[in-house]
C-alpha positions as CSV (number, residue, x, y, z in Angstrom):
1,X,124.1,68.7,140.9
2,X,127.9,67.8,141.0
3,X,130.6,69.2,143.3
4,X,132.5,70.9,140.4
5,X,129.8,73.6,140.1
6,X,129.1,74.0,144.1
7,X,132.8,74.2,144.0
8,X,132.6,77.3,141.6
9,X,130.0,78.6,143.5
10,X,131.6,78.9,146.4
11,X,134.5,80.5,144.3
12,X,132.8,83.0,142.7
13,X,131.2,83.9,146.3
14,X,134.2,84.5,147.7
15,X,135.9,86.4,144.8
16,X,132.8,88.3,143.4
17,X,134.0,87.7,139.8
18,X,133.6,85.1,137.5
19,X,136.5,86.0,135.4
20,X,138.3,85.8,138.3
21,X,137.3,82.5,139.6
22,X,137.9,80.9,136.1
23,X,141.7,82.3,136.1
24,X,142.2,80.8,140.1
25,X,139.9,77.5,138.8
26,X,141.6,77.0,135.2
27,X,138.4,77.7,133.9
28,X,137.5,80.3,131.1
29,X,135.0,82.6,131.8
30,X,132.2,81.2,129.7
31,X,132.7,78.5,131.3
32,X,132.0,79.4,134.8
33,X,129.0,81.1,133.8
34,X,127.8,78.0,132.0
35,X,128.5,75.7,135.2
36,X,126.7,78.4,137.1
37,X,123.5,78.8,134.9
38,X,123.4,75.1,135.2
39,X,123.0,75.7,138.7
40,X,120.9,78.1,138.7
41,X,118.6,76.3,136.4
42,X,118.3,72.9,138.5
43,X,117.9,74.8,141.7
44,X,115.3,77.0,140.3
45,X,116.5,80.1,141.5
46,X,119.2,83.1,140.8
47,X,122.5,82.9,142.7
48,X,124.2,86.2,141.5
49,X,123.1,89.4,140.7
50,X,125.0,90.2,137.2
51,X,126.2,94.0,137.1
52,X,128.4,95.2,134.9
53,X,131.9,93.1,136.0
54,X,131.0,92.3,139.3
55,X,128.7,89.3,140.7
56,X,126.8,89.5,144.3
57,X,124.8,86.6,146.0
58,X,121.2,87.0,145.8
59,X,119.2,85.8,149.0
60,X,119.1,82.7,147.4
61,X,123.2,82.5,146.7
62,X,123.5,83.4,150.4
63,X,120.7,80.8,151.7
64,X,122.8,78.1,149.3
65,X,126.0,79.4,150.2
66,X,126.5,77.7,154.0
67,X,124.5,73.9,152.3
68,X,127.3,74.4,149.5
69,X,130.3,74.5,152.1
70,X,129.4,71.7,153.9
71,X,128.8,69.6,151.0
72,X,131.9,69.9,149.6
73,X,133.5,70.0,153.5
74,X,132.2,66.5,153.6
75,X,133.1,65.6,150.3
76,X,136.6,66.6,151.1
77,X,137.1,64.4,154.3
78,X,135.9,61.8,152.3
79,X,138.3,61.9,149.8
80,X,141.1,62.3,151.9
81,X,139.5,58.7,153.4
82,X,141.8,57.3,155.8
83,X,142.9,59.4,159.2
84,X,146.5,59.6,158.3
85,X,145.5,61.5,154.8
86,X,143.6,63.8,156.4
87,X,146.8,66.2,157.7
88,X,145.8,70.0,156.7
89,X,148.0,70.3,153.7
90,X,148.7,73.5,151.2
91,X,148.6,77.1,151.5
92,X,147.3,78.7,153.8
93,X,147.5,82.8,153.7
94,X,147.5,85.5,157.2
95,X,147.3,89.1,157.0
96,X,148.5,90.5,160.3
97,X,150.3,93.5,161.7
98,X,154.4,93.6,162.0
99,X,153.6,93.8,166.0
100,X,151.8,90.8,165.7
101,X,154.2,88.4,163.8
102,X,156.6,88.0,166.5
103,X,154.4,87.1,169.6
104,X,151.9,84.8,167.2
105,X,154.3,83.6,164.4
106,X,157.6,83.1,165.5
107,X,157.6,82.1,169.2
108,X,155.6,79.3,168.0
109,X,156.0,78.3,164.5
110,X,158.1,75.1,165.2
111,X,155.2,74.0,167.2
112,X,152.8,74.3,164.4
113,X,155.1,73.5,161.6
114,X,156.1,70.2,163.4
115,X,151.8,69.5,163.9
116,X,151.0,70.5,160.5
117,X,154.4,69.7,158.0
118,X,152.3,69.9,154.8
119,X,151.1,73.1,155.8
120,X,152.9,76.3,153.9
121,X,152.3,79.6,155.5
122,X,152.2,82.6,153.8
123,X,152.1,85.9,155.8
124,X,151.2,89.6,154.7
125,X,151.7,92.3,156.8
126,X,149.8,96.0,156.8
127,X,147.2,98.0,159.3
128,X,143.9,97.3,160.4
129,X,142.5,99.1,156.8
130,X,144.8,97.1,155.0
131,X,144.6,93.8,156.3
132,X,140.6,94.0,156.1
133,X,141.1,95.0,152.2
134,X,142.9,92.1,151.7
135,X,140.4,90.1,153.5
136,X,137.6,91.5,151.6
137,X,139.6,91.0,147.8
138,X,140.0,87.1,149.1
139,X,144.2,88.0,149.4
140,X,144.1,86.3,152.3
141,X,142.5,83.4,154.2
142,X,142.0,85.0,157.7
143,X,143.6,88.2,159.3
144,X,144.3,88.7,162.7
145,X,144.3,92.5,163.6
146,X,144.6,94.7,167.0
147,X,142.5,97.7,166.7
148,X,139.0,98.4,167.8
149,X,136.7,95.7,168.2
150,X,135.3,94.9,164.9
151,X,131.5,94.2,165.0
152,X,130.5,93.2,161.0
153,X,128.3,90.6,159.8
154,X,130.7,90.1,157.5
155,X,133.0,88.7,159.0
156,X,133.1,85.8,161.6
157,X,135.1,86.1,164.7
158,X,137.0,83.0,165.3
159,X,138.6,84.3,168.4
160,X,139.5,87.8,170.2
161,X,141.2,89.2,173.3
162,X,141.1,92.1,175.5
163,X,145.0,93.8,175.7
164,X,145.7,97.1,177.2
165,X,148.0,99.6,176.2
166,X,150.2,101.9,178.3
167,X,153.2,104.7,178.0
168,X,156.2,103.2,179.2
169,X,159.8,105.0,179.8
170,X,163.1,103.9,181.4
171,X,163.2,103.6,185.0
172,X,165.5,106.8,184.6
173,X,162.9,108.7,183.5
174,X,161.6,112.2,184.9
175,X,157.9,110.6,185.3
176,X,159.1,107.1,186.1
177,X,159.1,107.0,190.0
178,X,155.3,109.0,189.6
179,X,152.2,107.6,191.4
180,X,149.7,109.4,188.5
181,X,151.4,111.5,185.5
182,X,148.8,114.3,184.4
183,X,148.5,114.0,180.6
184,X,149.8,118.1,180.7
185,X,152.9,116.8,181.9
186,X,153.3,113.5,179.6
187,X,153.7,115.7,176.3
188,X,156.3,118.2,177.5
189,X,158.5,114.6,176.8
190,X,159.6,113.4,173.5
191,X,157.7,110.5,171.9
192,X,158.5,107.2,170.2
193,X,155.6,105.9,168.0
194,X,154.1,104.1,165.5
195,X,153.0,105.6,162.4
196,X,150.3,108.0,163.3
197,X,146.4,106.7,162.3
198,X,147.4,103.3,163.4
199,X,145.0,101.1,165.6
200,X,146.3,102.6,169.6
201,X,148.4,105.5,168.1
202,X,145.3,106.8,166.5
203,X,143.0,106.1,169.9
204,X,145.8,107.8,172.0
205,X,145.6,110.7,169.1
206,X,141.8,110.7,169.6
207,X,142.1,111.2,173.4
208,X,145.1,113.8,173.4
209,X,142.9,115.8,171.1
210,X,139.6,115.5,173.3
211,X,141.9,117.5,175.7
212,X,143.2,119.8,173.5
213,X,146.9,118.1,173.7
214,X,149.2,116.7,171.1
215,X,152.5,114.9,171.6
216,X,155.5,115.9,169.7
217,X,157.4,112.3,168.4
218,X,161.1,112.1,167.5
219,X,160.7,108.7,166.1
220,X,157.3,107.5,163.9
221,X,158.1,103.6,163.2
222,X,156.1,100.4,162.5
223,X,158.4,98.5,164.4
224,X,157.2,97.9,168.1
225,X,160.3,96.6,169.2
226,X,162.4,99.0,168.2
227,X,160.3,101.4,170.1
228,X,160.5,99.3,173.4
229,X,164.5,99.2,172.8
230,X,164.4,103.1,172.6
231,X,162.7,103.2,175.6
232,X,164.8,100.9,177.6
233,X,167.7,103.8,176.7
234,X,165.8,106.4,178.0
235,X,165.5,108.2,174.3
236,X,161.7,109.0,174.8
237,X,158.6,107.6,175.7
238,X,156.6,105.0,174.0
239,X,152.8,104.0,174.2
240,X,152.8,100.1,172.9
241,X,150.8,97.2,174.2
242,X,151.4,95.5,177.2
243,X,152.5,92.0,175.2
244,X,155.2,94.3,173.7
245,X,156.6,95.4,176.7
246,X,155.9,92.6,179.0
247,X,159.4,90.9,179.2
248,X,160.9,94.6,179.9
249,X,158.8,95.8,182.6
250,X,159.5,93.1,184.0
251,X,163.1,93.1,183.9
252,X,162.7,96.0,185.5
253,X,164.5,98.0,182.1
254,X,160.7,99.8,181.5
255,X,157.9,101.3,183.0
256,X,154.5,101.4,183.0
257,X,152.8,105.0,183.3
258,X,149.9,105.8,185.2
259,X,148.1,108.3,183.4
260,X,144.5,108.0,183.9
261,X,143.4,110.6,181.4
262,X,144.0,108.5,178.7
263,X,143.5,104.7,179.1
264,X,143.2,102.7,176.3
265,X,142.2,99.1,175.5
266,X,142.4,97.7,171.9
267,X,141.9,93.8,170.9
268,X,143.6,91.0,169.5
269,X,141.0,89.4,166.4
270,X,141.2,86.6,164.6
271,X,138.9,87.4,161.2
272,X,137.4,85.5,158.4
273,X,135.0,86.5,155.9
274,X,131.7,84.8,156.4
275,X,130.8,83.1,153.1
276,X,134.7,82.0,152.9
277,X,135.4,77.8,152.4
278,X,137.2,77.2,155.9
279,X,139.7,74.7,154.5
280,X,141.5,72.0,157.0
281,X,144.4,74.6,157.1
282,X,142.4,77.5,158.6
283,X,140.8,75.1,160.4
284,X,144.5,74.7,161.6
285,X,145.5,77.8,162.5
286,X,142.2,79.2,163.9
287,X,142.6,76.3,166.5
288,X,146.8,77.3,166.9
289,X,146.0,81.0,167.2
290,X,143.3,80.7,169.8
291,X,145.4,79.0,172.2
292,X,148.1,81.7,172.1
293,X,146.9,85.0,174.6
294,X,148.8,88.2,174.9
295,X,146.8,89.2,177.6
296,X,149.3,90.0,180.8
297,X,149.6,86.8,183.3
């Protein structure tokens, strides 16, 4: 048994394709199924399940799977050898919302690019659907999404946080100076909103109906912060998370609504998929990205 074809293994796990794990490999496809029948063959068992284009882990491929990833784990640090070599190096991919570029990425990307130099991040952005997709076609390393909690033995949960979401409006506001705002009142006001069936858009959608109620937006956006900006000039009311609106509220430029009708929580998740080779780099970032909370202090 050699590393090269535990190394393809794990590949063609992840991918689900051997034509494609010969094209990210430099392999031909022949090839990979050769390395992979020689597998196969010294184990004694079947890997994959062979339909049509597609490949699947048997229970045997899935037994094999975690045994294969530390192998080639410790093979790994022992190549890199001596402490200094073994700096996460290469490219590491994130999926994540716009909303959640700012508070994660850029607030603290010198910190992480001056631990991890050799590290190149690459960042795609989309909803909670999207991001998952991507996740599942192996376009990214990890996502980090905020949305329902996502239970899936799929995927592993590297790390996840509670954050609550409220309406907010300028101090000038009608409803501002309001100890409870009925939910019949809220949507006689104009709206500022992201793009309707996203992650606490569609739960607010979900409760509004419940009650027979629908807001009427004058602005449907994915960006959060233009949003909170609109808000701070009195041009409607927003419903963003708290981390979004934090630094406004207080500077006393927004406020939070009480309406208890329609409380909504959503959560911050850092995912990977579960048979995916967690390389120094995600090692990385899953320890950067766990430190950082959006929770209010």
């Amino acid at each position: 048994m050699d590393l090269r074809s535990l190394n393809i293994f794990i590949e063609a796990a992840e991918l689900g394709s051997f034509t494609r794990t010969g094209e990210k490999l430099g392999y031909s496809q022949p090839t990979i199924s050769f390395q992979i029948k020689l597998l196969e063959k010294e184990l004694g068992v079947q890997l994959f399940d062979r339909i049509g284009h597609t490949v699947s882990l048997t229970d045997a491929g899935r037994d094999l799977l975690p045994y294969a990833q530390s192998i080639c784990h410790l093979s790994e640090e022992m190549v890199l050898g001596t402490a200094s070599r073994q700096e996460p190096k290469g490219l590491l991919r994130l999926g994540a919302p716009d909303s959640l570029c700012g508070p994660l990425i850029a607030g603290n990307f010198r910190q992480f690019s001056s631990t991890y130099p050799q590290i190149c991040l690459e960042i795609s952005t989309g909803d909670t659907g999207q991001l998952l997709d991507f996740l599942d076609h192996n376009l990214v390393d990890m996502i980090c999404t905020i949305d329902d909690r996502v239970y899936d033995t799929n995927y592993v949960i590297a790390s996840e946080e509670e954050i609550l979401v409220h309406f907010v409006a300028s101090p000038e506001h009608p409803l501002a100076s309001q100890a409870q705002v009925p939910l019949e009142d809220l949507v006689r006001f104009p709206f500022l909103l992201t793009e309707r069936g996203m992650s606490y858009r569609r739960m607010m959608d979900e409760k509004l109906a419940r009650n027979s109620l629908q807001v009427h937006p004058i602005l449907e956006t994915g960006r959060a912060d233009l949003i909170c900006a609109l808000a701070e000039e009195n041009a409607g009311i927003g419903f963003l998370p708290d981390y979004v609106t934090e630094d406004s509220v207080r500077a006393g430029r927004l406020v939070r609504l009480n309406v208890p009708q329609c409380q909504v929580v959503v959560w911050k998740q850092l995912l990977y998929r579960r048979e995916k080779w967690v390389s120094l780099q995600m090692r990385a970032m899953i320890d950067h990205l766990s430190q950082i909370s959006l929770g209010q202090k």
